[in-house]
Residue, then its C-alpha position, 0 to 999 in steps of 0.5 A: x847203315x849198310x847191310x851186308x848182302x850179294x854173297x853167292x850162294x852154292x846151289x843148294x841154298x834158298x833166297x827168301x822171297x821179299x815184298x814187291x819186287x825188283x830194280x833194273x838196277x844191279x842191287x843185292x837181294x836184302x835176306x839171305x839165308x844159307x843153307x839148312x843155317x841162314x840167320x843174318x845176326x848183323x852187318x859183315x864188315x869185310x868189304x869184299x862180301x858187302x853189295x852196296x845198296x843202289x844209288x841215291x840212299x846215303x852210304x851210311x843211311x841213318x834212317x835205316x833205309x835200303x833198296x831191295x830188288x832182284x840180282x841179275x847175278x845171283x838172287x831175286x825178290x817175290x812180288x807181293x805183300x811185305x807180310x807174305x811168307x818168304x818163298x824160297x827159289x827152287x834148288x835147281x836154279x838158285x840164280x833165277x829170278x823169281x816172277x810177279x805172282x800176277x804175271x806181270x811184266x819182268x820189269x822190275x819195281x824198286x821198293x824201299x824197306x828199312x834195313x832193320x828187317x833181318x832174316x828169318x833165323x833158321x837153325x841148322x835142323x831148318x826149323x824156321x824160328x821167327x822173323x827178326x824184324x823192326x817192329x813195324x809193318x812186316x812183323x807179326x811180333x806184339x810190342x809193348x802198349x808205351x814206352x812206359x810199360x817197358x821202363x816200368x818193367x825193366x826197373x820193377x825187375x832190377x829194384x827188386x827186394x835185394x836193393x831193400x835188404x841187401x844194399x843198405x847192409x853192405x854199404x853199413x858193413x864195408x865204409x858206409x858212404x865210402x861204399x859209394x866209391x867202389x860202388x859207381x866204379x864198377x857201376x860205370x866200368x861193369x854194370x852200364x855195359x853189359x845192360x847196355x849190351x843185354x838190352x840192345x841185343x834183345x832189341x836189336x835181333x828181336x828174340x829171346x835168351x835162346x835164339x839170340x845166340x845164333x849169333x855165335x853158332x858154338x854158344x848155342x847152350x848159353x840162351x839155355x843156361x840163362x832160361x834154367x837160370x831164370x826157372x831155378x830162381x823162381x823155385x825159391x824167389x817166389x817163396x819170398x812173396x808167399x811169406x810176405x803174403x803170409x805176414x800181409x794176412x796176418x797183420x790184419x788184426x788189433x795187435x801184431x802176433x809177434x808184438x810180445x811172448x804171449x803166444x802158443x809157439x812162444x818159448x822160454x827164451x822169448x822176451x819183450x825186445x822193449x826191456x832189457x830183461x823180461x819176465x816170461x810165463x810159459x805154462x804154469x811157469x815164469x822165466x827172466x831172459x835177457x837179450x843175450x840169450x832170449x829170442x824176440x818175439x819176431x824171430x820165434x814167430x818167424x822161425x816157430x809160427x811161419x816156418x815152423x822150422x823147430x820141426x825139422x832136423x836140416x835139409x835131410x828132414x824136409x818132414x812135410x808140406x805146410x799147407x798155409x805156406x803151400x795157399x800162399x804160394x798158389x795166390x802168387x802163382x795165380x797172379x803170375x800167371x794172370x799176369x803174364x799169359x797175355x805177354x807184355x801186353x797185360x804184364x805191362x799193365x800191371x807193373x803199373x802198379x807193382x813198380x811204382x807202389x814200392x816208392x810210394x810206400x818207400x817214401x812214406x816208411x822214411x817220413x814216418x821213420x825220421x820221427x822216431x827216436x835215434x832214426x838220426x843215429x841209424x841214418x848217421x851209421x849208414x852215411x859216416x864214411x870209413x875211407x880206410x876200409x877201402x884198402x880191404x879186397x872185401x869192400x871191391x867185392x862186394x860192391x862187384x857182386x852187387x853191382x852185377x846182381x843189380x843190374x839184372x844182367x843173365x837172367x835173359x830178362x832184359x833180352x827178352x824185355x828189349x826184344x818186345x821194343x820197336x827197333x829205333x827204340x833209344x836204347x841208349x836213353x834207357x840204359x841210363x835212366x833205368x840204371x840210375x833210378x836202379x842206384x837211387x834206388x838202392x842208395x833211397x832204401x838205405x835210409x829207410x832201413x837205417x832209420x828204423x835200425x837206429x830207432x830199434x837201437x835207441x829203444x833196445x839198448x842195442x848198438x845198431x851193428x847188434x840189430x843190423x843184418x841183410x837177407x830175409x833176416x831183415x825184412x822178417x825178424x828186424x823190420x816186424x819187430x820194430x814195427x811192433x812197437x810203432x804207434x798205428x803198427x797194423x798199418x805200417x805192417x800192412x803197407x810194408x808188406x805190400x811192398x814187399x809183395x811187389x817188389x817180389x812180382x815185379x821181379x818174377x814177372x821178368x824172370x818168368x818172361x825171359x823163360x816164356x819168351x826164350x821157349x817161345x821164340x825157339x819152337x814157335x810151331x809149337x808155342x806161339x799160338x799158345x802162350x796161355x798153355x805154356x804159361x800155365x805149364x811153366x807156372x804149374x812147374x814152379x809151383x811143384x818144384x817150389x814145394x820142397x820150399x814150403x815144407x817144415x825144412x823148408x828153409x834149408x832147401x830155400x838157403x841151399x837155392x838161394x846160395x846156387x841157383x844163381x850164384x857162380x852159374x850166373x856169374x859164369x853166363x854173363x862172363x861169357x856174353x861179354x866174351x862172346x859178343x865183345x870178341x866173337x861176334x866183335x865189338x865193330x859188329x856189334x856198334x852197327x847193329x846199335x847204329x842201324x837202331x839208333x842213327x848213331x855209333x856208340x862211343x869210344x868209352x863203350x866200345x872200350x868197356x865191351x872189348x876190355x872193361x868188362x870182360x876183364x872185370x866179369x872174369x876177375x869176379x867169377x874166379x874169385x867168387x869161386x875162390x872164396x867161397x865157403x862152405x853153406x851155413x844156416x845160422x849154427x847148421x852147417x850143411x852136410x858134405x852131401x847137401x853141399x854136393x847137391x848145391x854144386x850140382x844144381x849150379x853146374x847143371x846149368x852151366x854145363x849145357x855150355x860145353x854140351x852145346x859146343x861139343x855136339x855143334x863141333x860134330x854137326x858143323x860143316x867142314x872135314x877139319x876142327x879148324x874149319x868146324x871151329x870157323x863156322x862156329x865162330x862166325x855168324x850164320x850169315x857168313x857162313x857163304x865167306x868161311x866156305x870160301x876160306x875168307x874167316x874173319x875170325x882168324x884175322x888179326x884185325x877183327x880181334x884188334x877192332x873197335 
């Protein structure tokens, strides 16, 4: 497909310098950069601003391939090496024609390069930030070791611990198997889209969160709500590992320390889960709970020996660090770290492991969970279909949310992830591979869970409803305690806590990556010789921000986390990348990049869910998200009106780097006027020439109506 070049530029902007040089033909020069803006985001489509390329290449090359040579009219190439730094014409003579570095004859020399090597992306400060390229001979940007390595990241990121605790409770809560029905609607019509859409612009413009928005000039502050997004959830999501860790240890031993009320941090409501009623002594005296009103020793290990919560009043009563906690975070830091300062090189290599012990252990948990007593029970609970359950609004929610929050979608991860992949890379394949190993995966655990929940059930006495819950509550509370009544416990403790452990790296790596990756590609003079540096600084940060995590009240900071890092924030950046891309930048635009990549367009179905879909159902989820949300609760603490104030603020503190953004561009933008400002910033950097020439696609009827 064609590239968009040959506009002219004023005389005070640069032609980049390109390989080996030029044709007596009348070709157009393949980089353009506008002045102090220049970045090529993908083909113009208005006619009169295309140069067709030089005859015999087809009109729309499906191998990507392109002449590049001088202008006679306008610009023209350097000779040289494709990996030289481009060189830009003297500004006195924009229209010239650059000689051989060898002084060699003026006859030109016709080259072919693909057409996927963009321009190098300037922002409006002229700090070159990276060459957006194909992955091949002309760009110095590393790419993954296989294709494996990228699959296995991306599904290590996206089957994450939610799809354990989270999935199974909400298809158990809203219709059992009926679930599935909203589920694979919002699926096809949501989540299939806008993975689609994130993995192929990070491939395509081979950047991270922050640059990829040149895109969009007046969304420049979206790439860095998504990477503070990315920072904010590694505060708390890494804390989750460092109490798997903390378990892991502990199972090394004869008998599990929550198996029964014999322990020093046990009160006199703990009782043996395994009676109905049990006799307790507690110091010199004997008690008889039941367990209406008795803890289980699994939830007093979990509340009064890991988090030794009893200590703190709430949120305003931190009290201090608990230092077993505090080296269980640092063991995940150093694997993080270790892990990532390489790049996608050496993470690659470790998702190995971390993304496909999960299903070992998955599989293993559900052979031995189908010879317990009332797995059948549990399994049956979770499948019954309850189809008058979807006349509830609720049940079309949830599985919104869920769908959304599955697919990883705002994080920048996949931006970053894809933006490592060579750029004829079949996206497409991806996509569908991933997402569906994504539900499988979801749908899997689901049994697994349940097994267990029926097996607690049978030997209880409780109903499953009783037993079932989601969130850390289940991994920590329900899970142990069932484990504790297994034969062979200590094994089955220890595996399941391993993959839990994995589950959780898996998911840090990509969203440590997409905030190296975005930092790196925006200030690349500074960071890109040293990864390793910023690596350790965005580790270190973690680390002392997590902190508050692991503190005696440390669990009302972690809830107030988890419930605003990444709730309506996140919701709000995706809604705008779908606005964004699907209108701003266009869906027709949008399509050709994808082609350029893959030879092919995608089809009518897509093109509908970008345009249409998608945007509508993003929308509709944010607002009524807001809507119903209520007010933070812990178990019987409610947060106070201050603590609810500062949840608020942490999620607005990301988002309003969006209108920052917008309003400070309007003030640098070229122009006299709002509406010509508001043209420049509404139309990609590459054309930029057409808007100074009053030809404003984006004010045209036929751009908001193409497909």
């Amino acid at each position: 497909m064609n590239m968009s070049a040959g506009k002219s530029l004023k005389p005070e902007g640069q032609t980049l310098g390109c390989s080996d040089a030029n044709s007596d033909k009348d070709t157009a020069p393949d980089r353009l950069v506008e002045p102090r803006t220049g970045a090529r985001s993908g083909p113009a489509r208005h006619a009169h601003s295309t140069r067709r390329q030089s005859a015999g290449a087809p009109e729309d090359d499906e191998a990507g391939l392109v002449n590049l040579g001088a202008d006679k009219a306008a610009n023209g190439g350097h000779a040289g090496s494709s990996r030289e730094p481009a060189t830009a014409l003297n500004a006195e003579h924009p229209g010239s024609a650059l000689k051989a570095a060898d002084g060699a004859s003026t006859a030109t020399m016709e080259m072919k390069v693909k057409a996927s090597q963009h321009d190098i992306m300037l922002e409006p400060d002229g700090d070159e930030l990276g060459v957006i390229d194909d992955g091949g001979t002309g760009d110095d940007r590393e790419t993954w070791g296989g294709k494996i390595d990228f699959l296995l990241s991306v599904i290590g990121f996206a089957v994450d611990l939610a799809n354990v605790w989270r999935f199974p409770y909400l298809a158990y809560r809203n219709g059992g198997g009926a679930f599935l029905i909203p589920y694979v609607i919002f699926l096809i019509f949501g989540g299939l889209p806008m993975l689609y859409m994130e993995l192929a612009l990070g491939q395509y413009f081979r950047q991270g969160a922050i640059n990829v928005w040149s895109i969009c000039p007046l969304s420049q502050g979206l790439g860095w709500a998504v990477v503070l997004i990315a920072w904010y959830v590694a505060f708390y999501y890494n804390v989750i590992i460092a109490w798997s860790i903390y378990y892991l240890f502990a199972s090394f031993t004869s008998v599990l320390p929550w198996s029964d009320c014999s322990n020093e941090w046990n009160t006199q409501l703990c009782f043996d889960g395994s009676f109905n009623e049990s006799w307790v002594r507690v110091g010199d005296e004997a008690f008889l709970v039941n367990s209406s009103t008795g803890n289980s020793p699994a939830k007093e290990y979990y509340e009064r020996r890991v988090l030794e919560m009893h200590l703190s009043q709430g949120l305003h009563d931190l009290v201090g660090l608990k230092w077993d906690l505090v080296l269980c975070l640092l063991a995940v830091m150093v694997v993080l770290f270790f892990s990532l300062w390489k790049g996608v090189k050496s993470s690659g290599k470790v998702v190995w492991v971390t993304a496909t012990l999960p299903y070992i252990v998955l599989l293993v948990l559900l052979i031995h969970g189908c010879t317990l007593p009332g797995s059948g029970k549990g399994i049956l609970y979770y499948l019954t279909p309850d189809f008058g359950r979807l006349l509830e609004a609720q049940v079309w929610i949830d599985a919104a949310v869920q769908i959304f929050f599955s697919t990883g979608a705002g994080f920048g991860v996949h931006l970053a992830y894809a933006s490592y992949n060579k750029f004829h890379n079949n996206i497409y394949k991806d996509v569908l591979f991933t997402s569906a190993v994504n539900s499988v995966t979801s749908f899997f655990a689901g049994f697994v869970v349940f097994a267990v929940l029926g097996y607690m059930s049978e030997t209880t006495g409780k109903d499953i409803k009783d037993v079932a819950t989601e969130g850390p509550g289940l991994v920590f509370v329900v899970y142990p305690e069932a484990i504790a009544t297994m034969d062979g416990s200590v094994f089955w403790s220890i595996i399941f806590y391993l993959m839990l452990i994995t589950l959780g790296l898996d998911s840090s790596f990509g969203g440590l990556e997409a905030v190296i990756s975005g930092l790196t590609d925006r200030f690349p003079k500074y960071f890109k010789n040293h990864r390793k540096l910023l690596t350790l600084g965005v580790v270190v940060s973690v680390f002392f921000c997590a902190l508050l995590n692991v503190t005696y009240g440390g669990i009302y900071m972690f809830v107030l986390q988890e419930r605003f890092a990444a709730g309506a924030s996140l919701l709000f950046v995706v809604m705008l990348e779908a606005i964004i891309i699907s209108w701003l930048y266009g869906v027709d635009n949008f399509i050709d990049n994808i082609k350029e990549m893959l030879g092919f367009k995608p089809g009518i179905w897509w093109r509908l869910c970008w345009k249409i879909f998608a945007p509508i159902f993003l929308t509709l989820v944010f607002f009524v998200s807001l809507a119903l949300s209520e007010p933070l609760t812990y178990d019987d603490y409610v947060y106070p009106p201050w603590g609810q104030a500062f949840g608020w603020l942490l999620a607005i503190s990301s988002m309003i780097f969006v209108p920052i953004f917008a309003v400070v561009n309007v003030f640098k933008a070229e122009g006299d006027g709002f509406k010509t400002k508001l043209a420049f910033l509404i139309t990609p950097k590459n054309e930029h020439n057409d808007v100074r020439k009053g030809d404003v696609r984006r004010f045209q009827r036929k751009h908001w109506l193409s497909l």
